[in-house]
N, CA, C and O atoms as CSV, one atom per row, in Angstrom:
chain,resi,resn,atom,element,x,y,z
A,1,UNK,N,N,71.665,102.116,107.079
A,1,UNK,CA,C,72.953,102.776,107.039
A,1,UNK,C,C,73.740,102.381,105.788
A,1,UNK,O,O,74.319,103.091,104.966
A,2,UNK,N,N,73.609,101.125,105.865
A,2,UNK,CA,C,74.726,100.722,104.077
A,2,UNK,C,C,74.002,101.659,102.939
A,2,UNK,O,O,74.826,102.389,102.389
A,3,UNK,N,N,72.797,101.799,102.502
A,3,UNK,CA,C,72.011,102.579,102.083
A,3,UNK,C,C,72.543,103.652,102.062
A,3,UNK,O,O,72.472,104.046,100.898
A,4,UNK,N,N,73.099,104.452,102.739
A,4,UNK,CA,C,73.210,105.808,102.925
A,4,UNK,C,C,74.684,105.917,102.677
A,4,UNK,O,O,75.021,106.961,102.118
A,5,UNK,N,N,75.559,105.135,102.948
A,5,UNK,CA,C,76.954,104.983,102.265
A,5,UNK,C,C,77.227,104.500,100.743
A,5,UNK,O,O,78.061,105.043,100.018
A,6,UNK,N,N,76.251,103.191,100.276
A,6,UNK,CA,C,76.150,103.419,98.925
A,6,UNK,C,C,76.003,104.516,98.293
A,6,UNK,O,O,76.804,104.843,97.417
A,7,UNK,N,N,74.873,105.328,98.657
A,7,UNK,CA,C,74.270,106.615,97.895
A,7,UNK,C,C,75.646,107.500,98.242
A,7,UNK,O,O,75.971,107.905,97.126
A,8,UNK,N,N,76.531,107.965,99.102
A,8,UNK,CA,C,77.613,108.613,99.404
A,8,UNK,C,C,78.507,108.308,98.459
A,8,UNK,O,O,78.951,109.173,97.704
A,9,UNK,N,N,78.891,106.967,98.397
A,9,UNK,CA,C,79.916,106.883,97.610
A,9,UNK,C,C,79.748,107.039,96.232
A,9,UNK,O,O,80.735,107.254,95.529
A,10,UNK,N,N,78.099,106.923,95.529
A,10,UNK,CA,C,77.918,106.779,94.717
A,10,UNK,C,C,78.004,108.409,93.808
A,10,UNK,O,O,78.210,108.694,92.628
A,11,UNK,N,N,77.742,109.189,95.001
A,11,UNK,CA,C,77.793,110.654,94.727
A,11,UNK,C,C,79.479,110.912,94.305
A,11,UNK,O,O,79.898,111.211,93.186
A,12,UNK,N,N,80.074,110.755,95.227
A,12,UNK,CA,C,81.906,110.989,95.280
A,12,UNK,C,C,82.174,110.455,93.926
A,12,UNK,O,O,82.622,111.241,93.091
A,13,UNK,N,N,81.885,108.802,93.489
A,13,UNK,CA,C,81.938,108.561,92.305
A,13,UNK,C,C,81.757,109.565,91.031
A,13,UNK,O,O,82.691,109.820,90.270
A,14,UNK,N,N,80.552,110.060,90.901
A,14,UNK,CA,C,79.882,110.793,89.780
A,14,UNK,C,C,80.281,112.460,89.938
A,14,UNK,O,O,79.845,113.405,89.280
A,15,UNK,N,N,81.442,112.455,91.249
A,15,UNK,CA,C,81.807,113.851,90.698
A,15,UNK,C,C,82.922,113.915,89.498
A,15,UNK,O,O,83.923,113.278,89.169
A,16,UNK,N,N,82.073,115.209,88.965
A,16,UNK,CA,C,83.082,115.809,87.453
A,16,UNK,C,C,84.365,117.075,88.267
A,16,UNK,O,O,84.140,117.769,89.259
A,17,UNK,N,N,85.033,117.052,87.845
A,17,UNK,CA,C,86.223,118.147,87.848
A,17,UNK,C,C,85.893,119.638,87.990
A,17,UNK,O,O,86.404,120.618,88.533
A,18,UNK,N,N,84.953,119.400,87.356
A,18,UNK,CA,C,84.172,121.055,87.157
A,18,UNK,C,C,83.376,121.470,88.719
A,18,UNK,O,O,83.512,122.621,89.135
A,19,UNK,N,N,82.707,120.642,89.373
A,19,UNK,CA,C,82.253,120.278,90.246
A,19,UNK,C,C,83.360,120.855,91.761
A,19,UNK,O,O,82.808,121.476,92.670
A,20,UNK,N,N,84.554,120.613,91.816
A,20,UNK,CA,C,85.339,120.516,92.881
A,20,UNK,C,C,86.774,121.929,92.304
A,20,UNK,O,O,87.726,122.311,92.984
A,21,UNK,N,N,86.497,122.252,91.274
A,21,UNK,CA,C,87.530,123.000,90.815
A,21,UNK,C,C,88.094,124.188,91.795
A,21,UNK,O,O,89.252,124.549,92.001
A,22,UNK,N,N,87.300,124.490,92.132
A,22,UNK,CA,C,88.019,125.682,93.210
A,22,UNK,C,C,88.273,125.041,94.284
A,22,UNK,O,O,89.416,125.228,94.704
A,23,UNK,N,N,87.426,124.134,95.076
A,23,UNK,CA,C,88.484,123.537,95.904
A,23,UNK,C,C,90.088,122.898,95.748
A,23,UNK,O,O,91.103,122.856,96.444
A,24,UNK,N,N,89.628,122.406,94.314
A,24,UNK,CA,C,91.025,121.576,93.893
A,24,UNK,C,C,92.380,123.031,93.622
A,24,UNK,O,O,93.590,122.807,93.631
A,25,UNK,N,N,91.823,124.274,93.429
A,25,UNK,CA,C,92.679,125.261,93.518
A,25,UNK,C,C,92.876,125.777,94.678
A,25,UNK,O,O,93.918,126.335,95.024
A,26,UNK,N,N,92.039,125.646,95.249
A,26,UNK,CA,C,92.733,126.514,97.065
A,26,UNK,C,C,93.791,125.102,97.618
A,26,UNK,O,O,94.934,125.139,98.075
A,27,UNK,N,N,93.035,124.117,97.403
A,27,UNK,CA,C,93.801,122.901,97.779
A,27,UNK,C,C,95.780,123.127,97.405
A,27,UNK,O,O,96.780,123.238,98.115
A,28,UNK,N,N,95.533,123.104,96.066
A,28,UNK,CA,C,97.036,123.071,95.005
A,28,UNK,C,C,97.632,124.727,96.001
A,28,UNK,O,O,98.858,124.835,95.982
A,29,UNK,N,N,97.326,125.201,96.321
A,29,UNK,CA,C,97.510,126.557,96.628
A,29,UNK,C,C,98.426,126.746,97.960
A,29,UNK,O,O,99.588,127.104,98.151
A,30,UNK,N,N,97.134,126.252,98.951
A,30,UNK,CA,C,97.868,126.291,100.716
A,30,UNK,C,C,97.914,124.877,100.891
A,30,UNK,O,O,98.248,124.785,102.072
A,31,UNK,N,N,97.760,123.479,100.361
A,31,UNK,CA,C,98.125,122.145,100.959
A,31,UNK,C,C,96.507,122.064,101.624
A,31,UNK,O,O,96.252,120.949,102.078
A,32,UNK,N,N,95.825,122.685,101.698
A,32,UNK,CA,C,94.774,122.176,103.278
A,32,UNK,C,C,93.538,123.072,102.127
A,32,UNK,O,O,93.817,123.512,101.012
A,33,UNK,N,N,92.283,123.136,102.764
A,33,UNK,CA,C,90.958,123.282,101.728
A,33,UNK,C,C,90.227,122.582,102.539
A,33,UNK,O,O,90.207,121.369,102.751
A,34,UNK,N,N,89.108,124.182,103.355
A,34,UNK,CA,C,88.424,123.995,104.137
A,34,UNK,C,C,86.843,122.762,103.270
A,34,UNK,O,O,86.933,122.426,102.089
A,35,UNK,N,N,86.002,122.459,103.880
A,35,UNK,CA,C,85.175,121.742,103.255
A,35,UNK,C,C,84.017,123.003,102.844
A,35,UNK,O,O,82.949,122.660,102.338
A,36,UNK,N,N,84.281,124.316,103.073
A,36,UNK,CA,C,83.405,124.846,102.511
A,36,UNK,C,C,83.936,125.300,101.328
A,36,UNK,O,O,83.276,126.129,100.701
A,37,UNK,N,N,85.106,124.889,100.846
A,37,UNK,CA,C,84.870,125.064,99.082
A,37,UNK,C,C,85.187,123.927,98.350
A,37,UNK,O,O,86.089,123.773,97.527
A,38,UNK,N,N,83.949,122.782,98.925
A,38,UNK,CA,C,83.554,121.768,98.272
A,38,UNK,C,C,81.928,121.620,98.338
A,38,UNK,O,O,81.525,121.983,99.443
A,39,UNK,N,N,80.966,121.224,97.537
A,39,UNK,CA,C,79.859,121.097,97.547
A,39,UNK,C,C,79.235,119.803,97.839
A,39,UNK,O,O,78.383,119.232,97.158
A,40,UNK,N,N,79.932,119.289,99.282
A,40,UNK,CA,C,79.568,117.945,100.097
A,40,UNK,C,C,78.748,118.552,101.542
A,40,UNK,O,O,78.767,119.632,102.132
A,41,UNK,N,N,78.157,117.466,101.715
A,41,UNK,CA,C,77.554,117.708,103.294
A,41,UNK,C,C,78.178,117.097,103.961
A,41,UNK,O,O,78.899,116.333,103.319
A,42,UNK,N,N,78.323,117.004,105.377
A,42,UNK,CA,C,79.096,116.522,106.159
A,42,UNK,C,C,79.061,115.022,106.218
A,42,UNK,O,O,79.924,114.292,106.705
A,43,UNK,N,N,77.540,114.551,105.450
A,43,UNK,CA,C,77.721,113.022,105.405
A,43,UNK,C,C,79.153,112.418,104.317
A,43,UNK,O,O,79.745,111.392,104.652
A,44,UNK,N,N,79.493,113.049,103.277
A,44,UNK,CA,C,80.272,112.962,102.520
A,44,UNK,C,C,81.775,112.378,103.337
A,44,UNK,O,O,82.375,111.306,103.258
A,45,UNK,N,N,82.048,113.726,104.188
A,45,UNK,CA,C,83.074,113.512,105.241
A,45,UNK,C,C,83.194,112.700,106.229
A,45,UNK,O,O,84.309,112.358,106.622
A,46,UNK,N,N,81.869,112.183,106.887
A,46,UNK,CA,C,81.813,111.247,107.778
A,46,UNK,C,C,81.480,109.948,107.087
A,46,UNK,O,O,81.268,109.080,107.934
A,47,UNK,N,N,81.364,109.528,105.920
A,47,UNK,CA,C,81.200,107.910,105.341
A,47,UNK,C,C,81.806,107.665,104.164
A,47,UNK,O,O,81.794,106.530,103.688
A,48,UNK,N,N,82.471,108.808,103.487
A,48,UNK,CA,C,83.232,108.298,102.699
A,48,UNK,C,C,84.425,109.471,102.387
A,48,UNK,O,O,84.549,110.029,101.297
A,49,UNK,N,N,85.283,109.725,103.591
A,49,UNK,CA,C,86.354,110.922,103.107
A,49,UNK,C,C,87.250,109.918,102.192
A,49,UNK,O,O,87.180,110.091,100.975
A,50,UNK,N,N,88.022,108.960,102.651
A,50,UNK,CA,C,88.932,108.258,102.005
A,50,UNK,C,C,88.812,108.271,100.517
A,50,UNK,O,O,89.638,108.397,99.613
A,51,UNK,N,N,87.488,108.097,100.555
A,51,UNK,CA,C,86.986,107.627,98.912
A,51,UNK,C,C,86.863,109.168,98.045
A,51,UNK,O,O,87.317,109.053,96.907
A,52,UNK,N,N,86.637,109.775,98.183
A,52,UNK,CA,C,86.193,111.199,98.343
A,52,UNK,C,C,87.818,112.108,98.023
A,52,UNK,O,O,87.926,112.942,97.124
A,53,UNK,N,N,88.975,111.713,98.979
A,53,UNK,CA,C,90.937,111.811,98.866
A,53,UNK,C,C,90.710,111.350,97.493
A,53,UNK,O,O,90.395,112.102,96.570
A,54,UNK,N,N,90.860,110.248,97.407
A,54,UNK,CA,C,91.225,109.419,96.404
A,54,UNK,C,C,90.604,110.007,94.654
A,54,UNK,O,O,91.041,109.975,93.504
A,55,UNK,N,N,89.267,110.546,95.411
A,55,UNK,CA,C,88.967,110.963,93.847
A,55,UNK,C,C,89.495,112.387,93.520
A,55,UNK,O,O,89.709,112.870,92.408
A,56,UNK,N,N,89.644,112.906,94.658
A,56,UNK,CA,C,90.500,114.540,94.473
A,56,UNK,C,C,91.691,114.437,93.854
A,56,UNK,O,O,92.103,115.435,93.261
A,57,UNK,N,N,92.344,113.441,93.860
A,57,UNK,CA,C,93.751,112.729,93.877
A,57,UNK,C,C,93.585,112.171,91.919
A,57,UNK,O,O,94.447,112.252,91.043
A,58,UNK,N,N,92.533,111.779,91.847
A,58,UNK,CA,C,92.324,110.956,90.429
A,58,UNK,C,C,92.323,112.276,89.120
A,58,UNK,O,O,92.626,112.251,87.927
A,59,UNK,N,N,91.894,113.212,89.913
A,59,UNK,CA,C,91.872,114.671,89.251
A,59,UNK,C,C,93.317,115.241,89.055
A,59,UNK,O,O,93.353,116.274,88.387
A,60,UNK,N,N,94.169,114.902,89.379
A,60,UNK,CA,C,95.323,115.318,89.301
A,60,UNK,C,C,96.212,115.714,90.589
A,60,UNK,O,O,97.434,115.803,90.471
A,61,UNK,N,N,95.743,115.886,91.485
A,61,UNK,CA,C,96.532,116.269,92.529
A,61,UNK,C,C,97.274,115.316,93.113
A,61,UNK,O,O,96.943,114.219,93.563
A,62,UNK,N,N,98.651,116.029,93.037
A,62,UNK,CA,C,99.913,114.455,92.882
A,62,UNK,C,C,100.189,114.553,94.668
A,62,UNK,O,O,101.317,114.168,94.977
A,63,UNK,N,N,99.534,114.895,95.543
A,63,UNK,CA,C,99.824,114.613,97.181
A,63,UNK,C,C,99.052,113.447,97.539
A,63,UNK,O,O,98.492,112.534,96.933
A,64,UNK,N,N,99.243,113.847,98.895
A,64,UNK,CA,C,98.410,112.202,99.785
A,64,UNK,C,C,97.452,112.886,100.383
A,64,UNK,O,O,97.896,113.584,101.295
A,65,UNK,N,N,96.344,112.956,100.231
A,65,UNK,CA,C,94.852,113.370,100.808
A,65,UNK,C,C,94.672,113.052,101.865
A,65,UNK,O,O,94.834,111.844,102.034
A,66,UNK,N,N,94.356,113.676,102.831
A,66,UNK,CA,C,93.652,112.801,104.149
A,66,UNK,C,C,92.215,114.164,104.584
A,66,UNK,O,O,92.327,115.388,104.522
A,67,UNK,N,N,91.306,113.555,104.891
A,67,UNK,CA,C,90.202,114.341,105.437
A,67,UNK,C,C,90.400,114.010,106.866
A,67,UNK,O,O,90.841,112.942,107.293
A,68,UNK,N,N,89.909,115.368,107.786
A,68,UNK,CA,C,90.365,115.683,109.377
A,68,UNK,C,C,88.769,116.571,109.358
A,68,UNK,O,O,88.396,117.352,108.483
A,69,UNK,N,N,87.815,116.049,110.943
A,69,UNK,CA,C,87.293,117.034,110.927
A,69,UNK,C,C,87.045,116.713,112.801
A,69,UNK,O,O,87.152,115.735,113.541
A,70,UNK,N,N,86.623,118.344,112.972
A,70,UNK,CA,C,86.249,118.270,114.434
A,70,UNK,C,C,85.043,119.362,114.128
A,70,UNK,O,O,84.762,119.973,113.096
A,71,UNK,N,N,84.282,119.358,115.804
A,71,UNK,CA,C,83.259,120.092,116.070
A,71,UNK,C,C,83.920,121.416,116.387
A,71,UNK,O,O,84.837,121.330,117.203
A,72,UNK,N,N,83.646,122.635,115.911
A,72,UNK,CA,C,83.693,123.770,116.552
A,72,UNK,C,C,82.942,124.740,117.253
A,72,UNK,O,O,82.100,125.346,116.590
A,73,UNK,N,N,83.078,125.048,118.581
A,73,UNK,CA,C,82.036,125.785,118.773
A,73,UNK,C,C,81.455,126.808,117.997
A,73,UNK,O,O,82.325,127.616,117.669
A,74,UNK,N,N,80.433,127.077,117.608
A,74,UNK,CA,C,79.846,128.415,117.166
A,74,UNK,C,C,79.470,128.092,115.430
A,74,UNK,O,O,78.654,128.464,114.588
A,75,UNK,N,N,80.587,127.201,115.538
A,75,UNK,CA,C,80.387,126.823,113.726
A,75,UNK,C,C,80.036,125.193,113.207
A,75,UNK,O,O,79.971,124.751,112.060
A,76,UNK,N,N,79.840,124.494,114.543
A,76,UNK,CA,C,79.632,123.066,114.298
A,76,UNK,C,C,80.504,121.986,113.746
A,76,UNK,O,O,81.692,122.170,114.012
A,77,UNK,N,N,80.300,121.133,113.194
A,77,UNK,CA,C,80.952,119.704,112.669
A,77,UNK,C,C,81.846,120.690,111.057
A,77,UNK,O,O,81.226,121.150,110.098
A,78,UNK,N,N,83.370,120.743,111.262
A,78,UNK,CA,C,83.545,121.277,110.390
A,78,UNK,C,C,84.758,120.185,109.892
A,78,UNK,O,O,85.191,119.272,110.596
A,79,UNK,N,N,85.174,120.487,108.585
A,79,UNK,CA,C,86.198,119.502,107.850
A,79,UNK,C,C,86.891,119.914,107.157
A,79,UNK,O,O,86.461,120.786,106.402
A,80,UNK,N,N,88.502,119.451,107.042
A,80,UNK,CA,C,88.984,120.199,105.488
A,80,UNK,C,C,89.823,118.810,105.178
A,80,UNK,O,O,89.842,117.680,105.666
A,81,UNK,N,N,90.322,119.310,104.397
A,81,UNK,CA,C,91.049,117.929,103.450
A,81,UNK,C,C,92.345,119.076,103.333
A,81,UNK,O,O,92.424,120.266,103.028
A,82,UNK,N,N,93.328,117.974,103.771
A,82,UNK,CA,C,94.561,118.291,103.243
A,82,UNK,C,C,95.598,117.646,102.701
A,82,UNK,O,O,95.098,116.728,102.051
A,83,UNK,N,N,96.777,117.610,102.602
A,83,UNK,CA,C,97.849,116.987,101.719
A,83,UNK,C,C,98.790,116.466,102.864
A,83,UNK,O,O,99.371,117.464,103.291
A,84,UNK,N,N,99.167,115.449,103.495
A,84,UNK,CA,C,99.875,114.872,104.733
A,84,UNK,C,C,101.395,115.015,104.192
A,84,UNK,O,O,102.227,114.313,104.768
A,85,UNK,N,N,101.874,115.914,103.065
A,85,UNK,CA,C,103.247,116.175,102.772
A,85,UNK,C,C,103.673,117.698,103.568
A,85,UNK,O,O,104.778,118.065,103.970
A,86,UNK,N,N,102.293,118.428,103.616
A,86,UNK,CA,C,102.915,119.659,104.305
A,86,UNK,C,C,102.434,119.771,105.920
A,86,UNK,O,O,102.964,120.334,106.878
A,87,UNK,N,N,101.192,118.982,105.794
A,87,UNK,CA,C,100.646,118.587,107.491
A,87,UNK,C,C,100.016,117.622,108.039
A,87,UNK,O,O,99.229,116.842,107.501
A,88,UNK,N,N,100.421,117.674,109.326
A,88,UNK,CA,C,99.751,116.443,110.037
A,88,UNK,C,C,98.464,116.822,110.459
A,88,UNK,O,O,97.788,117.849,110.393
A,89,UNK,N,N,98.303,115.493,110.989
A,89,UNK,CA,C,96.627,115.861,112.073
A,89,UNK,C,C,96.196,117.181,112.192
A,89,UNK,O,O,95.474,117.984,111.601
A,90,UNK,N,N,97.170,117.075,113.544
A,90,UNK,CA,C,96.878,118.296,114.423
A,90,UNK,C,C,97.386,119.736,113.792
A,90,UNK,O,O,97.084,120.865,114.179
A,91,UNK,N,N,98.048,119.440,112.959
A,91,UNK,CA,C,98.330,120.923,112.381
A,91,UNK,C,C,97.430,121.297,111.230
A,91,UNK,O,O,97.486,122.454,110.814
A,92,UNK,N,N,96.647,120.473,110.703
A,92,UNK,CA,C,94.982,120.590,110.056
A,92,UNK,C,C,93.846,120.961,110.876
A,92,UNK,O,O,92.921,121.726,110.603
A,93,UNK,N,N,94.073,120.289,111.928
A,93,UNK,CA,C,92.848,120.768,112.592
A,93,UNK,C,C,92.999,122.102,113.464
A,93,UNK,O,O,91.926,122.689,113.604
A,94,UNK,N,N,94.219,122.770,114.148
A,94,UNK,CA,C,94.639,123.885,114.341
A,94,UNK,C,C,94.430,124.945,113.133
A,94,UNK,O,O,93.986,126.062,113.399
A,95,UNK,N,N,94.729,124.613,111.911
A,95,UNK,CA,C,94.827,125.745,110.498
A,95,UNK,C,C,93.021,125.781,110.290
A,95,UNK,O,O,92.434,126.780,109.877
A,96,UNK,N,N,92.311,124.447,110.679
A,96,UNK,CA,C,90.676,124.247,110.336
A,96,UNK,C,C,90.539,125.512,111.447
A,96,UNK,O,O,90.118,126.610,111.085
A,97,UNK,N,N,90.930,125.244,112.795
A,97,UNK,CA,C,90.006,125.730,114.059
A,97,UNK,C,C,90.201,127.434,113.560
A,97,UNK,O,O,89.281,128.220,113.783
A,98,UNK,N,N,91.492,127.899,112.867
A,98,UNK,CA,C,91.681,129.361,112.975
A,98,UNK,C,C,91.541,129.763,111.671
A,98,UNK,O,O,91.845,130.940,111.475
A,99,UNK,N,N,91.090,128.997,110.523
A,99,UNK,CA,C,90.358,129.447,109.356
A,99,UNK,C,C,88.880,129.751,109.801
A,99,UNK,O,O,88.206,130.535,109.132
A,100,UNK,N,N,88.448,129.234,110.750
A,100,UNK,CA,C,87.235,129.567,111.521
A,100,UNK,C,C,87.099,130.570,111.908
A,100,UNK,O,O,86.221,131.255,111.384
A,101,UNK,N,N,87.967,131.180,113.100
A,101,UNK,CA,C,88.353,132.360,113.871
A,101,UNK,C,C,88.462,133.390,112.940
A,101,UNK,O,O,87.772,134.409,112.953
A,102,UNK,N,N,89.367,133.109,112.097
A,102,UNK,CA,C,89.609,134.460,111.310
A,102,UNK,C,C,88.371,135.179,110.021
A,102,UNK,O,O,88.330,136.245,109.407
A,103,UNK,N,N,87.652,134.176,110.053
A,103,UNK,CA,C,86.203,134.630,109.335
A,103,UNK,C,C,85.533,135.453,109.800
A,103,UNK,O,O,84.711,136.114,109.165
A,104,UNK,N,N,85.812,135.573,111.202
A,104,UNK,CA,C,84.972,136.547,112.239
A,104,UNK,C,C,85.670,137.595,111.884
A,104,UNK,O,O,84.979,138.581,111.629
A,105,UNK,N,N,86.835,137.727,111.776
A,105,UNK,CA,C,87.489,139.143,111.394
A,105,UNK,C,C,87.278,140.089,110.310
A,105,UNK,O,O,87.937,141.127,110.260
């Protein structure tokens, strides 16, 4: 397992700007940025979100990062990262659950 968090963090480390740019624009945009417009797997989110904030944050984005994720039915282990100036927890994971929903539409 440490193995597999080194290699995680080591990835988050070696991202370039170019790499995360459209997330870092939907992000700057609505505060919140589902994890599908980032090019992480869910291990990313489950062993190193903090580290992962922090480098979104090193890129320029002047908020407070926090990664939130839950299981959804139909769509699985899902995640977004948002900015804790415009939402909390539960109002990330409500905007996650119905950025879900509304894809179906």
């Amino acid at each position: 397992m440490d193995e597999l968090i080194n290699e995680v963090n080591e990835m988050v480390n070696s991202l370039g700007r170019e790499s995360v740019a459209e997330g870092i624009y939907f992000l700057s945009k609505n505060g919140i940025v589902p994890d599908s417009e980032f090019p992480f797997s869910r291990v990313v989110y489950e062993n190193a979100a903090e580290k992962l904030c922090k480098k979104l944050e090193s890129f320029g984005y002047s908020g407070k990062l926090v990664c939130v994720g839950q299981f959804i039915a139909d769509y699985g282990n899902s995640y977004a990262v948002y900015d804790s100036h415009f939402y909390d927890r539960d109002q990330a994971l409500k905007w996650l659950i119905n950025f879900h929903v509304a894809k179906e539409w």
